[in-house]
C-alpha positions in Angstrom: 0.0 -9.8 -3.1 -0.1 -8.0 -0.1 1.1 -4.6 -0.1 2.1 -1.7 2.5 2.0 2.2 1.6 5.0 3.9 3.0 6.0 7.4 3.1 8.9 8.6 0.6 12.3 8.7 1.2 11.3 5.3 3.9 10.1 3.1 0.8 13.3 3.8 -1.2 15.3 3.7 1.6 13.7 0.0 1.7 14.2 -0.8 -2.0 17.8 -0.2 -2.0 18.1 -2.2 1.0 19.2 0.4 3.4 16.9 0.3 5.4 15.7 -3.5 7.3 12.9 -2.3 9.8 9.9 -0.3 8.7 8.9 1.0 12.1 4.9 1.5 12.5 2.3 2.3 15.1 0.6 -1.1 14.4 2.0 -4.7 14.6 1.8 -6.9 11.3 -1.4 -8.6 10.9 -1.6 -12.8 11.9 -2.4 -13.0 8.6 1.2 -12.2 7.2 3.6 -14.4 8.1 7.6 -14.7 7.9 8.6 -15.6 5.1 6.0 -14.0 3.0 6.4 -11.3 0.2 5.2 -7.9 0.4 5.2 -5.4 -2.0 6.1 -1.9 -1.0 5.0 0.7 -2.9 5.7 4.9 -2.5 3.1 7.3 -1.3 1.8 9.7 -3.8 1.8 12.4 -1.4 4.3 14.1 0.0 5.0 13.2 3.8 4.2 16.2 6.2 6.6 17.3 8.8 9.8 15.4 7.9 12.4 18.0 9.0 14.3 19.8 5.5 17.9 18.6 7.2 17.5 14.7 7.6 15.3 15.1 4.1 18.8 16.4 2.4 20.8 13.8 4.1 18.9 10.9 3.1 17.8 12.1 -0.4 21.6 13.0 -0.8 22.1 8.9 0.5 20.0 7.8 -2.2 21.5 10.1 -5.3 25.0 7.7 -4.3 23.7 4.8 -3.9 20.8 4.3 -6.5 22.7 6.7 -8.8 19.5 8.3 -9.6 18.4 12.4 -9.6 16.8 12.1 -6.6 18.2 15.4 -5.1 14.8 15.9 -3.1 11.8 15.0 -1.7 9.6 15.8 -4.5 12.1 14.5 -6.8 11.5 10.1 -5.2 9.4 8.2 -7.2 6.0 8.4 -5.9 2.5 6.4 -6.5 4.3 3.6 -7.1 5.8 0.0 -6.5 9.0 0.0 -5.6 10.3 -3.3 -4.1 9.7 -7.1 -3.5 10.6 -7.8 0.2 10.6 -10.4 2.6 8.5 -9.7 5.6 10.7 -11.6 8.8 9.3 -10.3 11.7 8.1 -8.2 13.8 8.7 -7.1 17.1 8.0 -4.3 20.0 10.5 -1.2 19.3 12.0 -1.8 23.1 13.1 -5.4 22.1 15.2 -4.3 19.2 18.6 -3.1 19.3 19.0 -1.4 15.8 22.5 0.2 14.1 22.9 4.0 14.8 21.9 4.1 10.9 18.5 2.4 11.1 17.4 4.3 14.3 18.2 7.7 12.0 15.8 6.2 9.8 12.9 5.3 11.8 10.5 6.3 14.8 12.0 3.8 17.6 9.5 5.5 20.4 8.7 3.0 22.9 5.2 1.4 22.1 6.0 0.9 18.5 6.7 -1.8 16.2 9.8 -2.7 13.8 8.7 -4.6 10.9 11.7 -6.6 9.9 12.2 -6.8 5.7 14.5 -8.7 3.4 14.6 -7.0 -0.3 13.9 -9.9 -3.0 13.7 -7.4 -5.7 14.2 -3.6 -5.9 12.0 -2.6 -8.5 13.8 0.9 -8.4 14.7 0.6 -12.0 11.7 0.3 -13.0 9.3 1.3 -10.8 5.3 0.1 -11.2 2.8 2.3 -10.9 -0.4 1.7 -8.3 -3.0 3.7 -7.0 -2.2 3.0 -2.9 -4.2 2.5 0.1 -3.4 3.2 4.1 -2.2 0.0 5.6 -2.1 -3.7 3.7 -3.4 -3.8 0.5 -4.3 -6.4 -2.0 -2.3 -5.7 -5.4 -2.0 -8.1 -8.4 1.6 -7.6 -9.8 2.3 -7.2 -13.6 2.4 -11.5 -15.3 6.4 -11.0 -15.8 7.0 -9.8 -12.3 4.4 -12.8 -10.7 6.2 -15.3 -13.2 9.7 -14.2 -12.0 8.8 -14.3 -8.3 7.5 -17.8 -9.3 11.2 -18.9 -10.8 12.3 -17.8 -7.9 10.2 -19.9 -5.7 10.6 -22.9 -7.3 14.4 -22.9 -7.9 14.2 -21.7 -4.2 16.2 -18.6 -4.8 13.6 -16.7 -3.1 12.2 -18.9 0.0 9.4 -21.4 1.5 7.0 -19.5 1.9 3.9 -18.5 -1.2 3.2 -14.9 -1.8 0.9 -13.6 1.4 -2.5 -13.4 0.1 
């Protein structure tokens, strides 16, 4: 399955579903297509220069919606996979028109691209670990997470499309 790296608190923000557009200096590759599941999985390191008062904010965000202890940077699960999304598009950041909200939590700089993503499964609960790469990545997910996203296929709870290989 393909996967994307992302910097902590952006791949949580993403596995709670708060955030839809994964903003990047790169466009998706041909090769993944909408429809198609990606993984996302957390950086192990710690993002440089992510100012201390939008880190609170959003960290704070997280601790009420996901319930969890994550009262810091440091404190996000890191190194690992943390959701099942639906890649659906991407475009130029200057054809997108996103919510106050999702421009707070992205780089919407002209020349950029928005990665649009639909959560299938937030793996927040139980988070799987994974050594990462820098951009796509092939990973081969767990046989009970595969057979689910299979289930899901075939009753076509999750889509059309086959996992992007």
């Amino acid at each position: 399955m393909k996967t994307w790296t992302i910097w902590q608190p952006h791949a949580s923000l993403i596995a709670i579903g708060a955030k839809h557009d994964e903003t990047s200096s790169r466009p998706a590759p041909k090769t993944l297509r909408p429809g198609d599941l990606l993984a996302i999985h957390a950086a192990k390191r710690v993002p440089p220069k992510l100012p201390q008062e939008l880190t609170e904010r959003i960290c704070a965000t997280l601790f009420i919606i996901a319930t969890a202890d994550w009262k810091t940077l440091c404190s996000l699960p890191r190194g690992q996979v943390l959701a099942i999304v639906r890649f659906t598009g991407c475009d130029h950041t200057e054809d997108c028109q996103p919510s106050e909200n999702q421009r707070l939590m992205g780089d919407w700089r002209p020349g950029r691209w928005a990665w649009h993503l639909e959560v299938v499964k937030s793996l927040l609960g139980n988070p799987i670990p994974a050594k990462g790469q820098q951009g796509l990545w092939e990973w081969e997910p767990p046989e009970w997470l595969a057979a689910e996203l299979a289930a899901g296929y075939a009753s076509g709870a999750i889509g059309e499309r086959t996992v992007a290989k």
